[in-house]
KOLBA-862484 format. One record per atom (N, C-alpha, C, O): x, y, z; residue number from 1; residue in one letter. Coordinates in steps of 0.2 Angstrom, whole numbers, plus 5000, padded with zeros to 4 digits. Layout:
KOLBA-862484
+------+-------+------+-------+--------+
! east ! north !   up ! marpa ! marmar !
+------+-------+------+-------+--------+
!    X !     Y !    Z !   NUM !      A !
...
+------+-------+------+-------+--------+
This chain:
KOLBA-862484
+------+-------+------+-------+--------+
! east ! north !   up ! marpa ! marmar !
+------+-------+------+-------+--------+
! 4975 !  4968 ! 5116 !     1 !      X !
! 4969 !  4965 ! 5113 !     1 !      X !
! 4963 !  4969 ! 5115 !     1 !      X !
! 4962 !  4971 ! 5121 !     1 !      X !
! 4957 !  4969 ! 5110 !     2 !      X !
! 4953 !  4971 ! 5113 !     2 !      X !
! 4946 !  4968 ! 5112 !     2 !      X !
! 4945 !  4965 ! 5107 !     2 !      X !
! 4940 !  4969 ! 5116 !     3 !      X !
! 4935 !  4964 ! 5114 !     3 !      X !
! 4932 !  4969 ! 5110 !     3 !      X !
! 4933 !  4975 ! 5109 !     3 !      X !
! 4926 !  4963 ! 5105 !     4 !      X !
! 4925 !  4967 ! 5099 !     4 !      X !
! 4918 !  4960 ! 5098 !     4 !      X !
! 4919 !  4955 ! 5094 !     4 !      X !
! 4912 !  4964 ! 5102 !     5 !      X !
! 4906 !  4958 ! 5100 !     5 !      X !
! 4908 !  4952 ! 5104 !     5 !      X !
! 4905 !  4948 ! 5102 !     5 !      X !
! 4912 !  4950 ! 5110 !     6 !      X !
! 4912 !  4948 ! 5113 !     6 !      X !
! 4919 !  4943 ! 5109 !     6 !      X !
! 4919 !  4938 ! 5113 !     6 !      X !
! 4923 !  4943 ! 5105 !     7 !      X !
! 4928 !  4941 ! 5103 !     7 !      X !
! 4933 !  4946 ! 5102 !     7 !      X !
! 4932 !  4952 ! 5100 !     7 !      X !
! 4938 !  4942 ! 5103 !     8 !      X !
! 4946 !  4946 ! 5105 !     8 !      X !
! 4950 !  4947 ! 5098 !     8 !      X !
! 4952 !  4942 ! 5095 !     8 !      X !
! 4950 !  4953 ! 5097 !     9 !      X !
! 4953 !  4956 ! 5091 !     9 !      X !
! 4958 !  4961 ! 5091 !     9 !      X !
! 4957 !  4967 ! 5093 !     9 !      X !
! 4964 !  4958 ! 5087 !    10 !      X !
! 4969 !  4966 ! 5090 !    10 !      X !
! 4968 !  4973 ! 5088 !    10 !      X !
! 4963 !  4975 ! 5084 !    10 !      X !
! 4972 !  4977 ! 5092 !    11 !      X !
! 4969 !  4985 ! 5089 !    11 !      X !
! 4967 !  4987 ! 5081 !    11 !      X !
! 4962 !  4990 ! 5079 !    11 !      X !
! 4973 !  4983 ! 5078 !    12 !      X !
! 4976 !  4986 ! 5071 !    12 !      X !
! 4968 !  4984 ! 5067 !    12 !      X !
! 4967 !  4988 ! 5062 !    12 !      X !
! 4962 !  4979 ! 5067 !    13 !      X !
! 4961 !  4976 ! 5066 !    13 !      X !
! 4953 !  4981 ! 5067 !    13 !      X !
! 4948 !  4980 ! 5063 !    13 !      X !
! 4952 !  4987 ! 5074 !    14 !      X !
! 4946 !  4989 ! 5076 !    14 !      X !
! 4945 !  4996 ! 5074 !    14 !      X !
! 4946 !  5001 ! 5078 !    14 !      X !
! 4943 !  4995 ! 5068 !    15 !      X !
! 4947 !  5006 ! 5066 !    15 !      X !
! 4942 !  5009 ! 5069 !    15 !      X !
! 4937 !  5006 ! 5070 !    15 !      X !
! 4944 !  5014 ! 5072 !    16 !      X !
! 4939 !  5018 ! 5077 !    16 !      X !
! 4935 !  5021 ! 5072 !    16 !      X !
! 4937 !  5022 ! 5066 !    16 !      X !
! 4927 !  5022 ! 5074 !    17 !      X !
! 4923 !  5025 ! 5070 !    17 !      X !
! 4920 !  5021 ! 5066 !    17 !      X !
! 4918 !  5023 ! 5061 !    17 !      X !
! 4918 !  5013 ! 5066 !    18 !      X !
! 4920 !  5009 ! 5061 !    18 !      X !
! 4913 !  5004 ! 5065 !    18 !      X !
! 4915 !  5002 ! 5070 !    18 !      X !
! 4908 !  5004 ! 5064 !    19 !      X !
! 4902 !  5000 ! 5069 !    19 !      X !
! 4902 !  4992 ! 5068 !    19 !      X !
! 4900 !  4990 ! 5063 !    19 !      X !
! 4903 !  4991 ! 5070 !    20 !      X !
! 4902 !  4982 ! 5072 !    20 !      X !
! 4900 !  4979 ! 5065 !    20 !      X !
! 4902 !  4975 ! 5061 !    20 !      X !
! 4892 !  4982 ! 5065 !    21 !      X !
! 4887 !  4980 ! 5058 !    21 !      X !
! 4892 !  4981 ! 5054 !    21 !      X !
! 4894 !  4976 ! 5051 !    21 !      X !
! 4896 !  4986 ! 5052 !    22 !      X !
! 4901 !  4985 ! 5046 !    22 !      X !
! 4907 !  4981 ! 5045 !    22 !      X !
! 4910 !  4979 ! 5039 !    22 !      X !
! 4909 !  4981 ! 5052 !    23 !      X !
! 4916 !  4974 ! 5054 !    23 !      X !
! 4910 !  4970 ! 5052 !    23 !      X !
! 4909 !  4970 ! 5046 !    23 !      X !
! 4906 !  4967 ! 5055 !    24 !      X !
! 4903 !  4960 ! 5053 !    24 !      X !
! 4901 !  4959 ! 5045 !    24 !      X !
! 4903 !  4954 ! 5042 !    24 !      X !
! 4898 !  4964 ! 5042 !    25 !      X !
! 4897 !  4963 ! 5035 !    25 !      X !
! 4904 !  4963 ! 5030 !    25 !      X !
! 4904 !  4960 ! 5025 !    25 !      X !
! 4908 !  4965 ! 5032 !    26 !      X !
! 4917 !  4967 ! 5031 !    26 !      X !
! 4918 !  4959 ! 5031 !    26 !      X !
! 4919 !  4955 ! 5026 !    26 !      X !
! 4919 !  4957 ! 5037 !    27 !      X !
! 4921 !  4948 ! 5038 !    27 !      X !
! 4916 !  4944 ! 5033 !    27 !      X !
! 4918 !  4939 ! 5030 !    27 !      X !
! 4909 !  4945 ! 5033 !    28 !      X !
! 4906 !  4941 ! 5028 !    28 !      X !
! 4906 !  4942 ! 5019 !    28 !      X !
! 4905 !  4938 ! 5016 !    28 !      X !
! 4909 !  4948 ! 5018 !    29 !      X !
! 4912 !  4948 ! 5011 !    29 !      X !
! 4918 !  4946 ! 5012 !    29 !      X !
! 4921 !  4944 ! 5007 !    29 !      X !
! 4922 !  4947 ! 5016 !    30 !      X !
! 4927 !  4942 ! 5015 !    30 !      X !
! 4928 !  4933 ! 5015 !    30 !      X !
! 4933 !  4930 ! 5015 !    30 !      X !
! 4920 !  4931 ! 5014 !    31 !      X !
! 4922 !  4926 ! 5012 !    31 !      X !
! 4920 !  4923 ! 5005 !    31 !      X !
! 4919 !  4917 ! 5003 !    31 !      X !
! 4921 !  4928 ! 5001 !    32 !      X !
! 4918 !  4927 ! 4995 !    32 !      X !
! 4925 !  4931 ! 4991 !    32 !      X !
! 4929 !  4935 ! 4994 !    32 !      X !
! 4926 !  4930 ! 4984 !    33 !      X !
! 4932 !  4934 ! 4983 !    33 !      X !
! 4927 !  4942 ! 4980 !    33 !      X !
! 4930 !  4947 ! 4980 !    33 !      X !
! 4922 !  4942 ! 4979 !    34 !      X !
! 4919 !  4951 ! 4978 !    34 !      X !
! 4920 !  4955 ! 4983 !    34 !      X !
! 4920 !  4961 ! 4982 !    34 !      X !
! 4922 !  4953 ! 4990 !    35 !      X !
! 4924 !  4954 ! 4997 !    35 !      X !
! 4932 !  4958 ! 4996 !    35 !      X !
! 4933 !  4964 ! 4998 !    35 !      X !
! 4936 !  4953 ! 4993 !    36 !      X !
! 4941 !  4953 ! 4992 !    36 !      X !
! 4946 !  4955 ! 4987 !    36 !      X !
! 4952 !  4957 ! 4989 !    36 !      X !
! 4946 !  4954 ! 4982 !    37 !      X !
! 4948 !  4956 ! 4975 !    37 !      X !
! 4946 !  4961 ! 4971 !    37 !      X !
! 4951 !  4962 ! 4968 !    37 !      X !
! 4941 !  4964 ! 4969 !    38 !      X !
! 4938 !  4969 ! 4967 !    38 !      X !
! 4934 !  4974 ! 4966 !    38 !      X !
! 4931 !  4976 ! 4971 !    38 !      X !
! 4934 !  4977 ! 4962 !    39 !      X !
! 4930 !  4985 ! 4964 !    39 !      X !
! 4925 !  4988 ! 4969 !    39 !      X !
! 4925 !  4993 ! 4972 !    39 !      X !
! 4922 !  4981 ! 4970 !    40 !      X !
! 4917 !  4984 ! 4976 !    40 !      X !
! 4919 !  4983 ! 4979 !    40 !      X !
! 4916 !  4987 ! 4984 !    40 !      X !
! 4925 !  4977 ! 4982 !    41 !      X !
! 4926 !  4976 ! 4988 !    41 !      X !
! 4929 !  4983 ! 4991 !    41 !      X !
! 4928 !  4985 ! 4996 !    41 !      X !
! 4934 !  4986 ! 4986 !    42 !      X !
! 4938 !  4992 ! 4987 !    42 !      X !
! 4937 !  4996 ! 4987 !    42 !      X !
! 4940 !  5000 ! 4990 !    42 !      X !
! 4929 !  4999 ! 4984 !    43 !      X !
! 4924 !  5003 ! 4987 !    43 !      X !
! 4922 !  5001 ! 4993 !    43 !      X !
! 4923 !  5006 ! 4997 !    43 !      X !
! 4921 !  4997 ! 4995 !    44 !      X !
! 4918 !  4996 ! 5002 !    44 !      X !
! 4921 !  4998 ! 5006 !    44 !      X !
! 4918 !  5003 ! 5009 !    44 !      X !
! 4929 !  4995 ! 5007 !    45 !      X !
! 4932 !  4997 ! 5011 !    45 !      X !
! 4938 !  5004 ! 5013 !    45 !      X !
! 4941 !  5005 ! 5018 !    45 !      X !
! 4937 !  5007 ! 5006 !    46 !      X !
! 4939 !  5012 ! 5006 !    46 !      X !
! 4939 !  5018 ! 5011 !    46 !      X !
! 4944 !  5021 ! 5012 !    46 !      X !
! 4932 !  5019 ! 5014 !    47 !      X !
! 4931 !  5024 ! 5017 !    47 !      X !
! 4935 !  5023 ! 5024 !    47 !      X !
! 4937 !  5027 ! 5028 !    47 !      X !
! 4935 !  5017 ! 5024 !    48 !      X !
! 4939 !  5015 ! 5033 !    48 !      X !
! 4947 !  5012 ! 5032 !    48 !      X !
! 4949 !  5008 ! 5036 !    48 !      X !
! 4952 !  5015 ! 5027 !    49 !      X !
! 4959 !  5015 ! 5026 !    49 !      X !
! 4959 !  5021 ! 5030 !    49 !      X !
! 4956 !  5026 ! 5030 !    49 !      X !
! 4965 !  5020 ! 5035 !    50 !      X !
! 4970 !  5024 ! 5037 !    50 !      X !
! 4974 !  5027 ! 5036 !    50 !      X !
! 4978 !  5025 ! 5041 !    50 !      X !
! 4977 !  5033 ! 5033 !    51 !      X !
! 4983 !  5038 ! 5032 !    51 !      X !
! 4987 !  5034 ! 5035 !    51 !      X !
! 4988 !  5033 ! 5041 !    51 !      X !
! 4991 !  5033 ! 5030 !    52 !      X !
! 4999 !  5032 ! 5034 !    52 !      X !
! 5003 !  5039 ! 5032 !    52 !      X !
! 5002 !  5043 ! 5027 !    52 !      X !
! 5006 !  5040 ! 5038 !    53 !      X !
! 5009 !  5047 ! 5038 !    53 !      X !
! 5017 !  5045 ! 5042 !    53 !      X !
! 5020 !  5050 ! 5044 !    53 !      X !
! 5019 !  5039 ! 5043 !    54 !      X !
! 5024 !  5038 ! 5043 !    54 !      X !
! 5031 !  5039 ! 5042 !    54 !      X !
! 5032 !  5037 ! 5036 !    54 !      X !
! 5037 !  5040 ! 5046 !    55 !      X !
! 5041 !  5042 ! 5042 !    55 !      X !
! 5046 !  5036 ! 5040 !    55 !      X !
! 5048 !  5033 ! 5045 !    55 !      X !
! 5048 !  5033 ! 5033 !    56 !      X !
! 5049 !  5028 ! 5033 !    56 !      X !
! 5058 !  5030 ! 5030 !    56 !      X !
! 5060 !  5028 ! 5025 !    56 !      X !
! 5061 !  5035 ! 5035 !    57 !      X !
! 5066 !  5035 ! 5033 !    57 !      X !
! 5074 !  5030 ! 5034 !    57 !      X !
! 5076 !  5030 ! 5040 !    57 !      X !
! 5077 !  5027 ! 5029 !    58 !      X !
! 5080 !  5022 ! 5033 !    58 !      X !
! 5078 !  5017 ! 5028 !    58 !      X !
! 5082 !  5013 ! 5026 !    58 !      X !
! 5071 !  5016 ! 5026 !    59 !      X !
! 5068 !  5010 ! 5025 !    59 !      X !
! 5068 !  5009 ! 5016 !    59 !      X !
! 5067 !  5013 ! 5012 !    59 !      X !
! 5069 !  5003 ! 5014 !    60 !      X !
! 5071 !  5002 ! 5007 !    60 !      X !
! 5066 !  4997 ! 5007 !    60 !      X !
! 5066 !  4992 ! 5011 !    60 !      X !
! 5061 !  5000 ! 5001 !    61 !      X !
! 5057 !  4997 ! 4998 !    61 !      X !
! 5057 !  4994 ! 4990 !    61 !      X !
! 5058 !  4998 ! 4985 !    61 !      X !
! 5057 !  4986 ! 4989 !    62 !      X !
! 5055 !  4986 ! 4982 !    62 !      X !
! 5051 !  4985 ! 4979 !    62 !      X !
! 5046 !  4983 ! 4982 !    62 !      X !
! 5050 !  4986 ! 4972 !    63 !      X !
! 5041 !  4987 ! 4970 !    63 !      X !
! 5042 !  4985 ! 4961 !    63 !      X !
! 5044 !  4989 ! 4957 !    63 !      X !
! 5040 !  4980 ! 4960 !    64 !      X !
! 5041 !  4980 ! 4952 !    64 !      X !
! 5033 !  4981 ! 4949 !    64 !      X !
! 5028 !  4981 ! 4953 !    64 !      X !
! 5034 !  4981 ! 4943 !    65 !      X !
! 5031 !  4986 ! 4940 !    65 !      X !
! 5030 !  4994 ! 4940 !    65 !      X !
! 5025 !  4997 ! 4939 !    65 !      X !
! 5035 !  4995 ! 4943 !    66 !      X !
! 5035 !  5001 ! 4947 !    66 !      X !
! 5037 !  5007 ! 4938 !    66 !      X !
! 5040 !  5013 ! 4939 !    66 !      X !
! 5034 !  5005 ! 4933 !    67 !      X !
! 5038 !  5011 ! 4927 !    67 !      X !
! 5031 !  5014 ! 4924 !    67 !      X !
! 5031 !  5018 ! 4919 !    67 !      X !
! 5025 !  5011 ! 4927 !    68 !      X !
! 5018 !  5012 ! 4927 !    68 !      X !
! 5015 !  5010 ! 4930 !    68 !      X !
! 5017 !  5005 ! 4934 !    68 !      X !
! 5007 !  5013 ! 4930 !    69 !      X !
! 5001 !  5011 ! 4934 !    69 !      X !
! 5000 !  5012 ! 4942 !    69 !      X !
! 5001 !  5017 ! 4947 !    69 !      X !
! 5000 !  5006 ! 4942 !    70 !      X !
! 5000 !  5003 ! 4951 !    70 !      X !
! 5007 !  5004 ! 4956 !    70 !      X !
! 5008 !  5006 ! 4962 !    70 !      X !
! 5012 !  5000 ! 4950 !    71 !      X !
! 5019 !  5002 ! 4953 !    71 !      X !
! 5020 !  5007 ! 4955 !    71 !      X !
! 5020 !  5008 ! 4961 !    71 !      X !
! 5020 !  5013 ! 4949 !    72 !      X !
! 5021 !  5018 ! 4949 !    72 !      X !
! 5019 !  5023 ! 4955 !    72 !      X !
! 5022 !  5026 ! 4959 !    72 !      X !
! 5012 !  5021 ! 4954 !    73 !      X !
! 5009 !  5023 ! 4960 !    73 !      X !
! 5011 !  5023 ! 4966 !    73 !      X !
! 5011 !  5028 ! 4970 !    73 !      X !
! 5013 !  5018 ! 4967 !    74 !      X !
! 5017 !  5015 ! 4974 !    74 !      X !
! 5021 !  5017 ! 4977 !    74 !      X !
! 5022 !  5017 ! 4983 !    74 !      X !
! 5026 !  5019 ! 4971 !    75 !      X !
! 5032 !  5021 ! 4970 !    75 !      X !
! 5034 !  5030 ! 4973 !    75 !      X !
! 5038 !  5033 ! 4976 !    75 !      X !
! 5029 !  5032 ! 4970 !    76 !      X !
! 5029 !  5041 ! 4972 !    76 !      X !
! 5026 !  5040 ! 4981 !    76 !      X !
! 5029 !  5043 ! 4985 !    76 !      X !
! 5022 !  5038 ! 4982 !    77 !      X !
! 5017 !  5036 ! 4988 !    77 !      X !
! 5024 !  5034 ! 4994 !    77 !      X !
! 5025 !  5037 ! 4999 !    77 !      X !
! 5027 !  5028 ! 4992 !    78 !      X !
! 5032 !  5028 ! 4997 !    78 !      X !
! 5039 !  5032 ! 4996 !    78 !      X !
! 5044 !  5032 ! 5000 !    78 !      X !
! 5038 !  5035 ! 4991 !    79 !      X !
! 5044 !  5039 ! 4992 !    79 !      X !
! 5042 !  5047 ! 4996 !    79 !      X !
! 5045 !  5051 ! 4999 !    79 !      X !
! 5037 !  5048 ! 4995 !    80 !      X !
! 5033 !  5055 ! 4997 !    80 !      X !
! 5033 !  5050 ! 5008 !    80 !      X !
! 5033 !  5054 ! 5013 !    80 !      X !
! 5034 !  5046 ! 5008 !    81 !      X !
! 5034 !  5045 ! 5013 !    81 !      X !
! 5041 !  5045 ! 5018 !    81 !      X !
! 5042 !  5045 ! 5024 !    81 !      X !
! 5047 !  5046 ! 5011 !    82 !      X !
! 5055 !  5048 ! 5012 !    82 !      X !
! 5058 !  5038 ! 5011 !    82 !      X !
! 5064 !  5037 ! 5011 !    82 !      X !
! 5055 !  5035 ! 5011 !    83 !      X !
! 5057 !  5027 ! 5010 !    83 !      X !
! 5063 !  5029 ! 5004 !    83 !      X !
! 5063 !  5035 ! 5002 !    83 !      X !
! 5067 !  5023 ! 5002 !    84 !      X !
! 5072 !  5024 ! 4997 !    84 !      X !
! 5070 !  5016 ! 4994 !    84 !      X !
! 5069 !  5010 ! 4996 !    84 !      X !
! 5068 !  5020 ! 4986 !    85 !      X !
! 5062 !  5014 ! 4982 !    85 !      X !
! 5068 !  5011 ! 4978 !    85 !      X !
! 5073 !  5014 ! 4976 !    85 !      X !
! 5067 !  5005 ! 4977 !    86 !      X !
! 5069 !  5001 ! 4973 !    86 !      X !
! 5064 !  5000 ! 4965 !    86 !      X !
! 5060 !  4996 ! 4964 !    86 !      X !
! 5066 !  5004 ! 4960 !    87 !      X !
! 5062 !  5002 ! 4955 !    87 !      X !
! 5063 !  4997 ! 4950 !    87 !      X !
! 5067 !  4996 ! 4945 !    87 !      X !
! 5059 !  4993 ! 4953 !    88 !      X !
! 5060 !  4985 ! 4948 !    88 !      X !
! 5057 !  4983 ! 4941 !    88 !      X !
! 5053 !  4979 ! 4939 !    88 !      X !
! 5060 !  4987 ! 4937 !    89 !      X !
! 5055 !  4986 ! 4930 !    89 !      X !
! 5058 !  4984 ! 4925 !    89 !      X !
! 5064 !  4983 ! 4926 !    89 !      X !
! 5056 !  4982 ! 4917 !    90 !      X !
! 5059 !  4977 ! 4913 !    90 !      X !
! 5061 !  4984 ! 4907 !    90 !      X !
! 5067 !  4983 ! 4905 !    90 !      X !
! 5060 !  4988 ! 4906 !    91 !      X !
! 5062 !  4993 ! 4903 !    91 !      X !
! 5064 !  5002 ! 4907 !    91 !      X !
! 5061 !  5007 ! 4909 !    91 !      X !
! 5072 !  5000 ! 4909 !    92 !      X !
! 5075 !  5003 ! 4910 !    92 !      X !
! 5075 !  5011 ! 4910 !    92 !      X !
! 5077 !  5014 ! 4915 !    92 !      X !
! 5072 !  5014 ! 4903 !    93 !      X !
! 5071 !  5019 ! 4901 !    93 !      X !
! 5065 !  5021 ! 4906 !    93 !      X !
! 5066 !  5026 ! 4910 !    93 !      X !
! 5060 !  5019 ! 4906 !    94 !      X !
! 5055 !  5020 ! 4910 !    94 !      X !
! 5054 !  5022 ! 4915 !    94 !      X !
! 5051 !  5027 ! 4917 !    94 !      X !
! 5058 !  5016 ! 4919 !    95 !      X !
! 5060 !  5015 ! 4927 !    95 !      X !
! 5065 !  5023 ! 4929 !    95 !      X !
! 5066 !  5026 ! 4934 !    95 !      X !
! 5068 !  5024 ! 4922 !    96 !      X !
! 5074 !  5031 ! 4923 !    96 !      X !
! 5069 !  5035 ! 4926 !    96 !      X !
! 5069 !  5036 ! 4932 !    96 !      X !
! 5063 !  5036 ! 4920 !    97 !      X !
! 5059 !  5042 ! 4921 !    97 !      X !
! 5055 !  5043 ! 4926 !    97 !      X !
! 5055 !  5049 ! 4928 !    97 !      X !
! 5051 !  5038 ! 4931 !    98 !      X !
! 5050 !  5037 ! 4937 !    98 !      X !
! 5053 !  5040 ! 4941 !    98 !      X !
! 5051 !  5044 ! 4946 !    98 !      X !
! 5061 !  5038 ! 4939 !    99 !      X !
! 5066 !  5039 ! 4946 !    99 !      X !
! 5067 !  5046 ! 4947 !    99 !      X !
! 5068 !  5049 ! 4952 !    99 !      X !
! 5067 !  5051 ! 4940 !   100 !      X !
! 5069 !  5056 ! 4942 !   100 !      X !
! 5062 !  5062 ! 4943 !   100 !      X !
! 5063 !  5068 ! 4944 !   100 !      X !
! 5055 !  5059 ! 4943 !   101 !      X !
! 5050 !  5061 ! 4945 !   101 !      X !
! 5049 !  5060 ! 4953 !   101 !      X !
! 5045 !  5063 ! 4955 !   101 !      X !
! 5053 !  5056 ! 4957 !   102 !      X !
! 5050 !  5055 ! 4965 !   102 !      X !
! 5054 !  5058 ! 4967 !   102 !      X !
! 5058 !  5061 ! 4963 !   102 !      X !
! 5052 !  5059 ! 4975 !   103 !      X !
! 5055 !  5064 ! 4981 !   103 !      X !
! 5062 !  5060 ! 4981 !   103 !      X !
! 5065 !  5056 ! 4978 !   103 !      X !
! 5064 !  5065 ! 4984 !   104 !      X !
! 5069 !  5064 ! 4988 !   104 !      X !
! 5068 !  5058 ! 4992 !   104 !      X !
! 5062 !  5056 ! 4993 !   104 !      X !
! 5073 !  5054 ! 4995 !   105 !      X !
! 5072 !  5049 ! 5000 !   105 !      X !
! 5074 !  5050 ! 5006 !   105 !      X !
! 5075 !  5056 ! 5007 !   105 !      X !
! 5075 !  5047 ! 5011 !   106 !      X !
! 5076 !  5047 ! 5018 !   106 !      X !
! 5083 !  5044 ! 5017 !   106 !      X !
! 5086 !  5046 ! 5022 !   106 !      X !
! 5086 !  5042 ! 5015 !   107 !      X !
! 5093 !  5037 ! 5015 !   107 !      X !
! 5096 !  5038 ! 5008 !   107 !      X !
! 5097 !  5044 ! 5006 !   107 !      X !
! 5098 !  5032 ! 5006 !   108 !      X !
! 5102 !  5032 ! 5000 !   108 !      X !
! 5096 !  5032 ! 4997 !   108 !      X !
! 5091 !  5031 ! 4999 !   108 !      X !
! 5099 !  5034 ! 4988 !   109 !      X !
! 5095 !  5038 ! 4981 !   109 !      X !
! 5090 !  5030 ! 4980 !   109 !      X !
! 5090 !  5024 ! 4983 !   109 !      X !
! 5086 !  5034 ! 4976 !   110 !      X !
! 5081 !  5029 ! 4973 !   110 !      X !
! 5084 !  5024 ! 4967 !   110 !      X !
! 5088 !  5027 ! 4963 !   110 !      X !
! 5083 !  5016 ! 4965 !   111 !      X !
! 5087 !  5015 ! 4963 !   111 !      X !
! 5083 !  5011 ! 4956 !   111 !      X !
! 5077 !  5009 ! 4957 !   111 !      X !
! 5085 !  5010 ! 4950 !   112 !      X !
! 5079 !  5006 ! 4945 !   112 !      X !
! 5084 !  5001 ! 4943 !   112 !      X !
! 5089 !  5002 ! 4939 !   112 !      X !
! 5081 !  4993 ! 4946 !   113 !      X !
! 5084 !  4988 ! 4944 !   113 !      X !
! 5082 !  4984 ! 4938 !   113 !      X !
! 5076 !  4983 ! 4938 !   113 !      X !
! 5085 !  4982 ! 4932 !   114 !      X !
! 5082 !  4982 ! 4927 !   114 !      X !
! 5082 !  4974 ! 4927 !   114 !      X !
! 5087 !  4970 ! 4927 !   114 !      X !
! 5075 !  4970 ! 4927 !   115 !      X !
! 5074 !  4964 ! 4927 !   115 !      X !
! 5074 !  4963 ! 4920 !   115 !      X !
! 5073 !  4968 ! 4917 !   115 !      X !
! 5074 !  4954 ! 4916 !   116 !      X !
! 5075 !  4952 ! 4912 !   116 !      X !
! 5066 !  4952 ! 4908 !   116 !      X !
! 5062 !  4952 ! 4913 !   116 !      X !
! 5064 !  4952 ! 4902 !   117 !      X !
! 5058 !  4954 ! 4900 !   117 !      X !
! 5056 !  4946 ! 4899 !   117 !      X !
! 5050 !  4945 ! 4898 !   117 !      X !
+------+-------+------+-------+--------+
């Protein structure tokens, strides 16, 4: 734990390089959903994300909507990290096309589960 303005917060919680004024304005949009939900919130916050460079080999992740967008996205992101993805999507063909677009995995192949529409 570490002190932070005279209250006790865990590490994960105090990104280095990150000033108080901006934790404190950070915790006070977060009490509004523009804080939290949203473009600006995620511009805001943006700059103080972390690299994960992790290796998540071993590790099976599922992800639906994973045959566009955001899934998709997700999808290449933890596989580029060696995870073995589970793609959860309602059209099969899609989810094919995903599957043969990612890395390789760290474990067993990547898999596309096809959910009912």
């Amino acid at each position: 734990m570490t002190a932070v303005g005279g209250q006790t917060a865990s590490k994960e919680r105090c990104i280095p390089g990150v000033s108080f004024v901006r934790r404190a304005v950070d915790a006070l949009a977060e009490l509004t959903v523009v804080g939290s939900y949203s473009t600006l919130g995620y511009r805001w916050r943006a700059p103080t994300f972390a690299p994960i460079d992790q290796d998540l080999s071993g590790r099976t992740v599922a992800i639906t909507g994973a045959s566009s967008g955001i899934g998709e996205a997700a999808a290449h992101a933890l596989a580029r990290l060696r995870a073995t993805v589970l793609l959860c999507v309602r059209d099969a063909a899609k989810g094919a096309r995903v599957r043969e677009a990612l890395p390789a995995s760290g474990g067993a192949g990547h898999q596309v589960v096809h959910l009912d529409a």
